[in-house]
MIVEX-700880 format. One record per residue (C-alpha): residue in three letters; x, z, y. Coordinates in steps of 0.001 Angstrom, whole numbers. Layout:
BEGIN
<nupa ALA	px X	pz Z	py Y> .
...
This chain:
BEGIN
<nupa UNK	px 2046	pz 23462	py 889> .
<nupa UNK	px 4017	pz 23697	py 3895> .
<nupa UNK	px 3781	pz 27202	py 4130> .
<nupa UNK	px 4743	pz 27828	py 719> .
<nupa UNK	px 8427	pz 27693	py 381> .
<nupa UNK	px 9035	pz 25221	py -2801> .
<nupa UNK	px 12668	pz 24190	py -3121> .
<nupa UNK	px 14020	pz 22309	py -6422> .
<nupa UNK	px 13870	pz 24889	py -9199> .
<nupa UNK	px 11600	pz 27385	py -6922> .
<nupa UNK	px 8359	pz 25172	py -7084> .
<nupa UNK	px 6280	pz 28190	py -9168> .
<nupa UNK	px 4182	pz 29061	py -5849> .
<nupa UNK	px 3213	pz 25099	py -4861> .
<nupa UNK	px 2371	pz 24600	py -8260> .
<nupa UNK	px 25	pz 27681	py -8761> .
<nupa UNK	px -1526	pz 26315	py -5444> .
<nupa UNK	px -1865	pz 22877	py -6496> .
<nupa UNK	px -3147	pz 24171	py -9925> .
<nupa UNK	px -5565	pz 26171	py -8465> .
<nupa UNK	px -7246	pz 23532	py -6284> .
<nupa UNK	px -7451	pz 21010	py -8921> .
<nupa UNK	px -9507	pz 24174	py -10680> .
<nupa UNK	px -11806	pz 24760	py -7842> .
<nupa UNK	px -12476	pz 20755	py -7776> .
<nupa UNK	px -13298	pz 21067	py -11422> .
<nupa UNK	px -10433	pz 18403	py -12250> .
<nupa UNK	px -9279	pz 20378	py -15422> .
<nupa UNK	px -5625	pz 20421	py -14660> .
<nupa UNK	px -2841	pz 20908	py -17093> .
<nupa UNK	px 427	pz 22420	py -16595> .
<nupa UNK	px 4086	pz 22542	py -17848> .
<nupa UNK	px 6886	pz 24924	py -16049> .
<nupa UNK	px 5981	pz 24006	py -12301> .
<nupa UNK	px 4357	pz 20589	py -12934> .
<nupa UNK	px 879	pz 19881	py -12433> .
<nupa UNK	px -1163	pz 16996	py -14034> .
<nupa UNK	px -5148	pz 15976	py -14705> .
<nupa UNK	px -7029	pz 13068	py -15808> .
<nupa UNK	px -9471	pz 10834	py -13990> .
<nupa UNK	px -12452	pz 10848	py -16644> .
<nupa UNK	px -12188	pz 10950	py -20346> .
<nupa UNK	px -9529	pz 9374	py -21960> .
<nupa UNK	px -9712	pz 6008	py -23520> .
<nupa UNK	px -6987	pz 4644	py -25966> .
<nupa UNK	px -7850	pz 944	py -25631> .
<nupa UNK	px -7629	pz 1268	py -21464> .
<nupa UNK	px -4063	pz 1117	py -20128> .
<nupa UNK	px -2748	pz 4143	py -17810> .
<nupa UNK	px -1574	pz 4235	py -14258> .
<nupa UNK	px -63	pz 7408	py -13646> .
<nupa UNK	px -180	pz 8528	py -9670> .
<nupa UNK	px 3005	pz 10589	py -8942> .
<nupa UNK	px 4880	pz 12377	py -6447> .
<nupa UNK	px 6870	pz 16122	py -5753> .
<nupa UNK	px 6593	pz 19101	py -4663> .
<nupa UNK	px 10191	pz 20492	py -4476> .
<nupa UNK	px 11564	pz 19905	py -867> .
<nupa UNK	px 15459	pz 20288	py 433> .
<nupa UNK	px 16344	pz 23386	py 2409> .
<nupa UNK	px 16454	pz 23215	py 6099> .
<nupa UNK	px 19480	pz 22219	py 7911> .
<nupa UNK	px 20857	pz 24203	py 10676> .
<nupa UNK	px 19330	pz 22057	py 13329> .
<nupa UNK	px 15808	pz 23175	py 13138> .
<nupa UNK	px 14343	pz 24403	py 16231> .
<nupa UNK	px 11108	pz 25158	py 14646> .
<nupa UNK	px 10226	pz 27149	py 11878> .
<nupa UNK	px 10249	pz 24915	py 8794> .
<nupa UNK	px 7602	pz 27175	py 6999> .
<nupa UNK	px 5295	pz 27120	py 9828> .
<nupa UNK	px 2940	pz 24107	py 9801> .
<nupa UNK	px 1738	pz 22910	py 13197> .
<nupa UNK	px 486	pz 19935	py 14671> .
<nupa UNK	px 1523	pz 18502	py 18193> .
<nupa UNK	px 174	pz 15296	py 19596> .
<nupa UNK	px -657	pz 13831	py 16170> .
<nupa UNK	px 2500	pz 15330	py 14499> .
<nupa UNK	px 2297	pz 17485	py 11599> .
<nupa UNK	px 5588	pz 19533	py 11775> .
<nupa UNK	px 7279	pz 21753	py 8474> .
<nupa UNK	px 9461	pz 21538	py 5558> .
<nupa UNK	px 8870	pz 18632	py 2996> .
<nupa UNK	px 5539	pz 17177	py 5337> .
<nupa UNK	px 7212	pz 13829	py 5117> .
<nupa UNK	px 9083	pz 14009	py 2221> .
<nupa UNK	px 6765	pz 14579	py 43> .
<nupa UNK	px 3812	pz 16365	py 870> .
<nupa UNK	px 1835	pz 13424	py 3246> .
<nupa UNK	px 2491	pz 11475	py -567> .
<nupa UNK	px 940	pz 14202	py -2647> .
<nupa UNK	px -2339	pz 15221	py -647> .
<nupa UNK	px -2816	pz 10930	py 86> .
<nupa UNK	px -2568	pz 10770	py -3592> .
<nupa UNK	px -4379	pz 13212	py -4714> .
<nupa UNK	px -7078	pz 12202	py -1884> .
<nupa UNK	px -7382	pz 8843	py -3346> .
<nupa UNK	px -7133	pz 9975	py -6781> .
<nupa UNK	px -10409	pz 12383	py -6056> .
<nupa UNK	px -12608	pz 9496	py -4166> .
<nupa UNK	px -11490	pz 7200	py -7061> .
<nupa UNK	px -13354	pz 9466	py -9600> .
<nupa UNK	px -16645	pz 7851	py -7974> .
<nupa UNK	px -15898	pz 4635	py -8424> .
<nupa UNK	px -17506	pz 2840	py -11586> .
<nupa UNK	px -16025	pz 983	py -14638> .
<nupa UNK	px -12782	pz 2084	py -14366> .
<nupa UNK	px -10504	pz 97	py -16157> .
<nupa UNK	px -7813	pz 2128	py -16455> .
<nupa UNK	px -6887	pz 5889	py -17402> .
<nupa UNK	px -5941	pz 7478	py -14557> .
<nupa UNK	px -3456	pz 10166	py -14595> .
<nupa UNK	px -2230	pz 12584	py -11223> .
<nupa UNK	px 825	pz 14177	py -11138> .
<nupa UNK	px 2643	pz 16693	py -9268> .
<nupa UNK	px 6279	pz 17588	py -9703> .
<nupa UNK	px 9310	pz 19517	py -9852> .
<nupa UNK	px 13107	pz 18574	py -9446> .
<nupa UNK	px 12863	pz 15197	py -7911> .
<nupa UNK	px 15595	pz 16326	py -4967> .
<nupa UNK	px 18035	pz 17275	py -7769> .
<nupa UNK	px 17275	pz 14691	py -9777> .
<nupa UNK	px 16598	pz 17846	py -12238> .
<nupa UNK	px 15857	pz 17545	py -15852> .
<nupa UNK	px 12664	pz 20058	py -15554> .
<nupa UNK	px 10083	pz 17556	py -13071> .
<nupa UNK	px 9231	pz 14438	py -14435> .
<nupa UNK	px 11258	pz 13763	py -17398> .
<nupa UNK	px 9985	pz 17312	py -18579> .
<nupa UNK	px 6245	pz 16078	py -18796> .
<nupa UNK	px 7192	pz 12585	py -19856> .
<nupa UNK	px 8892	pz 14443	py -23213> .
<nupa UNK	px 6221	pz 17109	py -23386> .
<nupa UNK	px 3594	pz 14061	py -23624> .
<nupa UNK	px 5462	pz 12298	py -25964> .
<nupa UNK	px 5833	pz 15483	py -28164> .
<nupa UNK	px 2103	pz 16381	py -27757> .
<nupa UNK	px 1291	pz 13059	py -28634> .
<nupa UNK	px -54	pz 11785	py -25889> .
<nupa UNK	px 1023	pz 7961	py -24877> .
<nupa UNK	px 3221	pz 7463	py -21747> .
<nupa UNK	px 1274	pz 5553	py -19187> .
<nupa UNK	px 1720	pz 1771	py -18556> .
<nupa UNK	px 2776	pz 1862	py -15047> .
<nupa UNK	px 2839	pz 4332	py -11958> .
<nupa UNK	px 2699	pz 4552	py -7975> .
<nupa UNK	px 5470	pz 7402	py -6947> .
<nupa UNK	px 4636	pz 8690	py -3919> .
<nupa UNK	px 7562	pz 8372	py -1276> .
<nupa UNK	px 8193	pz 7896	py 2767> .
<nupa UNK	px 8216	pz 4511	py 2730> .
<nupa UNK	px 5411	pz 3686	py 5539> .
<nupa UNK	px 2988	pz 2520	py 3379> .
<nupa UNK	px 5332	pz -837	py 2542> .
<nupa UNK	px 6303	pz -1490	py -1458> .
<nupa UNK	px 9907	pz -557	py -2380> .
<nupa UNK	px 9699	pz -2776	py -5162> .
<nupa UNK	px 13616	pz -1761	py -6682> .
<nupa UNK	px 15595	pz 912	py -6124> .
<nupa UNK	px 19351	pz 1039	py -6072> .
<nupa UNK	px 21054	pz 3695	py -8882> .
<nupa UNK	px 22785	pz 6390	py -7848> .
<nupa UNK	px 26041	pz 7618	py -9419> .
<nupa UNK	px 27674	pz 10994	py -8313> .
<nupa UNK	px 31406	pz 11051	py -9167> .
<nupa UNK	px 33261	pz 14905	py -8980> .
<nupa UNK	px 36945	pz 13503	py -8697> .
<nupa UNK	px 40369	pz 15501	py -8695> .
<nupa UNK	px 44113	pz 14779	py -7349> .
<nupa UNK	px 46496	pz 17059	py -8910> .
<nupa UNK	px 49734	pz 17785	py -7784> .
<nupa UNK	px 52267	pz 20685	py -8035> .
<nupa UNK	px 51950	pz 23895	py -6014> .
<nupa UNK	px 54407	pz 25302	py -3917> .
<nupa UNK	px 55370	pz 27363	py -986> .
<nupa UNK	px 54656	pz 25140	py 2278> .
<nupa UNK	px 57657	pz 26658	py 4005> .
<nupa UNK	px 60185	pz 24382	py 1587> .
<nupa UNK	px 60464	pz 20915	py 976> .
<nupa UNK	px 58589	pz 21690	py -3155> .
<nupa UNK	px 55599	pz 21323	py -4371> .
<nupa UNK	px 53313	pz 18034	py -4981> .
<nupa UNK	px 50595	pz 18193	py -2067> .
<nupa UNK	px 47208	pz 17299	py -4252> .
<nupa UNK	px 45468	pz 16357	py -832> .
<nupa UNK	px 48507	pz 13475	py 116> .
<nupa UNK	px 48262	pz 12431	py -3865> .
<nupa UNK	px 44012	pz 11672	py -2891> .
<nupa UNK	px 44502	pz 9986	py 467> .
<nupa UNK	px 44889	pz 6661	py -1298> .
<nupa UNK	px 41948	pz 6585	py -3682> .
<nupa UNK	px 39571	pz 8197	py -229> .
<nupa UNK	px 40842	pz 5407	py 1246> .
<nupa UNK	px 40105	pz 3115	py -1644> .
<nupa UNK	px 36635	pz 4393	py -1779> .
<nupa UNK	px 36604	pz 3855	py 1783> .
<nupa UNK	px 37381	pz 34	py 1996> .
<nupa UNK	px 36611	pz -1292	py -1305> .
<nupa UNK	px 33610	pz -4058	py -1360> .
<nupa UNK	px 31839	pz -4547	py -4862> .
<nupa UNK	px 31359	pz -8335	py -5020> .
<nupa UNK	px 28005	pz -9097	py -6343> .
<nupa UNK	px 25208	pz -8632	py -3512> .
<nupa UNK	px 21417	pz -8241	py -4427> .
<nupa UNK	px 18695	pz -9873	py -2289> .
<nupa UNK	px 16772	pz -6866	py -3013> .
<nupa UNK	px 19478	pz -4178	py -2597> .
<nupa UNK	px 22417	pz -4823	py -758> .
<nupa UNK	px 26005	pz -4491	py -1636> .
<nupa UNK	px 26583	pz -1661	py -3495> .
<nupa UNK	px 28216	pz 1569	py -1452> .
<nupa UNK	px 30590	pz 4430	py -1798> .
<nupa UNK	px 30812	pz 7305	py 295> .
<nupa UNK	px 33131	pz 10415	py -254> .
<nupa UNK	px 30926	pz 13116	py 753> .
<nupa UNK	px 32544	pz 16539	py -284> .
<nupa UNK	px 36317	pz 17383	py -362> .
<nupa UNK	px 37936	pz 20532	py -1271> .
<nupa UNK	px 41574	pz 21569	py -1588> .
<nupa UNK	px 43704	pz 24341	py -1152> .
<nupa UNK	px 43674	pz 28364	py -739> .
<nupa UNK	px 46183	pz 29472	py 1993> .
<nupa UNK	px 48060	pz 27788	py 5055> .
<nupa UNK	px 51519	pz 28569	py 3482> .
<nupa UNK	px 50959	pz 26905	py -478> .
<nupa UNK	px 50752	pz 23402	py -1087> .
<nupa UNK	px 47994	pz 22763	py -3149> .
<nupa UNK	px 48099	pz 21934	py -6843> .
<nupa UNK	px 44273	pz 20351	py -6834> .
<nupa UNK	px 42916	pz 18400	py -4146> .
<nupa UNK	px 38173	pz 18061	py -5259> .
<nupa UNK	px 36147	pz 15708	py -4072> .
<nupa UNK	px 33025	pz 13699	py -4435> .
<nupa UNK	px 31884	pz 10780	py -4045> .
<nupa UNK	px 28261	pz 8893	py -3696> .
<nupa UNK	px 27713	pz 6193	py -5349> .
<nupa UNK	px 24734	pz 3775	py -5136> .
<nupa UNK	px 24439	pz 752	py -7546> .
<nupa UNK	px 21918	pz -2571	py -7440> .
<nupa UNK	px 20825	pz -3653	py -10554> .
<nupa UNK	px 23712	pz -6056	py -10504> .
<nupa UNK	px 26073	pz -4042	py -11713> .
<nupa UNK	px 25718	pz -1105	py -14793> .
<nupa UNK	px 27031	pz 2205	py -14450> .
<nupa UNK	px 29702	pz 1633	py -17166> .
<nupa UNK	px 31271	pz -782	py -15289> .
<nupa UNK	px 31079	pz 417	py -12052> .
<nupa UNK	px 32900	pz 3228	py -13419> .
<nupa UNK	px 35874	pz 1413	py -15343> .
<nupa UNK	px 36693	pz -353	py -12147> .
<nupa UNK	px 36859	pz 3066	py -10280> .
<nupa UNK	px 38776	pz 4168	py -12825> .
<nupa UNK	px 41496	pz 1730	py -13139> .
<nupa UNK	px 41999	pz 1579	py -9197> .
<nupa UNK	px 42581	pz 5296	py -8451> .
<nupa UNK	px 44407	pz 8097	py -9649> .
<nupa UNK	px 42506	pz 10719	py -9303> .
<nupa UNK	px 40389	pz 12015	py -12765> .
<nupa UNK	px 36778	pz 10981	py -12390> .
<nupa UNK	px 33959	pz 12373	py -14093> .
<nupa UNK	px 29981	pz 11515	py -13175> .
<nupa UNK	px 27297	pz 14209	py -13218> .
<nupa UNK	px 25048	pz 11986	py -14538> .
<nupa UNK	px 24415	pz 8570	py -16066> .
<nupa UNK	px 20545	pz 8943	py -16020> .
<nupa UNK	px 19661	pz 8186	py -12268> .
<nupa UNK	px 20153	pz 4079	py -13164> .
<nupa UNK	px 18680	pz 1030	py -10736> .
<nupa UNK	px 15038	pz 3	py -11251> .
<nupa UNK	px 12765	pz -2843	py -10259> .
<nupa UNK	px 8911	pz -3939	py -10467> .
<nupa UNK	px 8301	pz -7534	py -11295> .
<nupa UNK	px 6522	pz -9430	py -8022> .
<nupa UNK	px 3686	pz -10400	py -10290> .
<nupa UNK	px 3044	pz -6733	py -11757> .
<nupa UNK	px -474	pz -6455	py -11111> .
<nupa UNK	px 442	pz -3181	py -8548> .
<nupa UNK	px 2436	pz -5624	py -6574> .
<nupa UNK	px 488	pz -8417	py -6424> .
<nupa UNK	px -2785	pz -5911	py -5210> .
<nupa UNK	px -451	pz -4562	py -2932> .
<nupa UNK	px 378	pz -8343	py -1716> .
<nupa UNK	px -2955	pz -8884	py -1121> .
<nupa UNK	px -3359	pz -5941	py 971> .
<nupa UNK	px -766	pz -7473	py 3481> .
<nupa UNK	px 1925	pz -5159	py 2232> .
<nupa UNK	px 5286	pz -5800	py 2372> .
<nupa UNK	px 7736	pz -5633	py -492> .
<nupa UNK	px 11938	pz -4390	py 350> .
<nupa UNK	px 14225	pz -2389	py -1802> .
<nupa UNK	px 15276	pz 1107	py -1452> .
<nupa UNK	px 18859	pz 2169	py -981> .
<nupa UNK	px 17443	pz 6072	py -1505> .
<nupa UNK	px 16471	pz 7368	py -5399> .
<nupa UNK	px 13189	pz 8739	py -6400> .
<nupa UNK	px 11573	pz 9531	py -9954> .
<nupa UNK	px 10961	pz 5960	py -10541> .
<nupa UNK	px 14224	pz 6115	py -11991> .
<nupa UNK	px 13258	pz 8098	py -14624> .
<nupa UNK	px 10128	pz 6380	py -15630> .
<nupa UNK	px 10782	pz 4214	py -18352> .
<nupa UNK	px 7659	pz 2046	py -17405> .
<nupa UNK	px 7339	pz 43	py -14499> .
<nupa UNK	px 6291	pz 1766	py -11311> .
<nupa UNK	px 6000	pz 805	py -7661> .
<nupa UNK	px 7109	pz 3293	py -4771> .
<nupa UNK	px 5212	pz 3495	py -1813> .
<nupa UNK	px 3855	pz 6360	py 597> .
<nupa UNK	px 2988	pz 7488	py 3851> .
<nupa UNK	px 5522	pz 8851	py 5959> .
<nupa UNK	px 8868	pz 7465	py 6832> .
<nupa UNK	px 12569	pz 7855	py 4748> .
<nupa UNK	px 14297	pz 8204	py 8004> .
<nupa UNK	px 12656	pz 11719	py 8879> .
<nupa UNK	px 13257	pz 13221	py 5405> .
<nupa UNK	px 15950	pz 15840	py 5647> .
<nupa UNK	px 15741	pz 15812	py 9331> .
<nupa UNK	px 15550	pz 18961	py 11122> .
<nupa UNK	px 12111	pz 19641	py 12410> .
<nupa UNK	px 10733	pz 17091	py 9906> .
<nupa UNK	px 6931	pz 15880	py 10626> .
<nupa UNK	px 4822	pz 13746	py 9730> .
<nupa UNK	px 2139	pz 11387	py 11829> .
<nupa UNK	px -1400	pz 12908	py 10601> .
<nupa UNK	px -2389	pz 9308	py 11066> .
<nupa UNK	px -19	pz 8204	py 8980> .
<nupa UNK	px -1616	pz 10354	py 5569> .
<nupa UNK	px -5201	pz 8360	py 6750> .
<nupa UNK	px -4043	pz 5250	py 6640> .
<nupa UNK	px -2175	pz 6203	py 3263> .
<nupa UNK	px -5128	pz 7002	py 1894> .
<nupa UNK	px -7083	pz 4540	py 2513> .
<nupa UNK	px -4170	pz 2186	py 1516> .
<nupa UNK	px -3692	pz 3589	py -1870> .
<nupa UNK	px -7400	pz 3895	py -2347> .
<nupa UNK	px -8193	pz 425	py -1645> .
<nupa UNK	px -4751	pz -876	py -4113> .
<nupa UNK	px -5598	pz 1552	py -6711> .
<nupa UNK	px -9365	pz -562	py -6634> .
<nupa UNK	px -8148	pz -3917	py -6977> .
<nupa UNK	px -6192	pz -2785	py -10020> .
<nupa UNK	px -8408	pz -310	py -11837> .
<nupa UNK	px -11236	pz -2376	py -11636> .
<nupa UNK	px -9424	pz -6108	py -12377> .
């Protein structure tokens, strides 16, 4: 997978490798665009479905690698390439643990594996694509999932939303040279500053506080014109405290600026403690925390528990690896969890 380059929207090749495999294992995969899916077993409609998930679409490198991101090698333990943390070591554990479970007896659940596109866009052609192709095909959505993500093999129970806001200043051009013109980047020093120092009051024991950061900013097109538009954009990440609707309202009665959001989809999520995936977990020794980052969970509209080998620190890193040790121990982690459950 490593070698393959697979970013969001480019996942054809990792998915025709993936598909392929689950072939040669005699797995009987299905697939829709560049997502990959099979069943443990035949289907049975009075059995209730856990549906194991992660991706297969990985950032492009940065600028600081000093090793070739395609190029998977392993030094003292350390698998090294492009999306080995984030999420390959979560796919192959997965899929590892999905293939040993097949020899378990008296399952009591449908089992479903999934592979998929889009997650690093939050794109509307991974996840939610199969999700509405099942529902169209007639197929029920499963019960409850495990989405594979760095989070060293610990439960992120919740998951903070994430709003992205594309804002804009205007002003009045004019030449720079004369005291004219409305400068668009002076008019959107206030609200960067507001996004800088405002504090949302309600704080989650989960999640935090929620938090702002203006990430992008564009204005101008030559040193001599004052600008009449002054872009930016701003990060948003919400606990379940707060909706996106009113998040937004309060941004837009404090600033000046015009606000629009990309999205409204990528909302907060949470697994109840006593969710029978939690409570294995729990009995594992695992830990429970929430997770300031986003994943596909947040498009599931059942509950599902994030977990995974690897760590969230190292994804997007340059030279990103991850510990080979680390995808053992994930698999035997998942496989034991995915016991307790399937067979309770």
């Amino acid at each position: 997978m490593i070698a393959i380059p697979s970013f969001s929207k480019e996942e054809k090749a990792v998915a025709d490798l993936l598909e392929a495999f689950l072939i040669e294992k005699k797995l009987n995969p299905s697939r829709f665009e560049n997502n990959v899916w099979c069943s443990l077993r035949e289907w049975c409609a009075d059995k209730p479905t856990l549906l194991l998930n992660s991706h297969i679409d990985t950032v492009k490198p940065n600028s600081g690698y000093t090793r070739d991101p395609f190029a998977p090698t392993v030094t003292e333990d350390k698998l090294y390439g492009l999306g080995s943390n984030d999420a390959g070591g979560c796919v192959v554990s997965l899929l590892a643990a999905f293939r040993l479970l097949n020899q378990e007896p008296d399952l009591h659940y449908n089992v479903i594996f999934s592979a998929t596109a889009e997650e690093e866009i939050s794109g509307t052609r991974g996840i939610e694509a199969i999700l509405k192709h099942w529902r169209e095909t007639g197929c029920p959505l499963p019960d409850c999932a495990i989405v594979g993500e760095p989070t060293g093999m610990q439960m992120a129970v919740a998951e903070k939303g994430l709003l992205v806001l594309d804002c804009v200043a205007l002003g009045r051009s004019g030449h720079a040279a004369r005291d004219e013109g409305d400068n668009a980047i002076y008019k959107a020093l206030p609200d960067l500053e507001w996004f800088r120092n405002y504090r949302f009051e309600r704080i989650s024991p989960l999640l935090g506080p929620n938090k702002m950061t203006v990430t992008v900013i564009q204005a101008g097109s030559q040193h001599n014109v004052v600008p009449r538009e002054c872009h930016f954009t701003v990060d948003v990440r919400i606990n379940e405290l707060y909706d996106f609707e009113s998040v937004l309202q309060k941004i837009r009665s404090e600033i000046q600026s015009e606000v629009k959001p990309r999205s409204l989809r990528i909302k907060s999520t949470s697994i109840a403690l006593d969710h029978p995936l939690v409570v294995a977990g729990a009995e594992l020794g695992l830990t429970h925390y929430g997770s300031p980052t986003t994943s596909d969970k947040a498009l599931m509209p059942f509950p599902a528990l994030k977990m995974g080998p690897g760590e969230s620190a190292r994804s997007h890193t340059a030279d990103e690896y991850i510990l080979l040790e680390e995808i053992h121990q994930g698999i035997e982690i998942y496989l034991n969890l995915l016991r307790r459950v399937v067979h309770s």
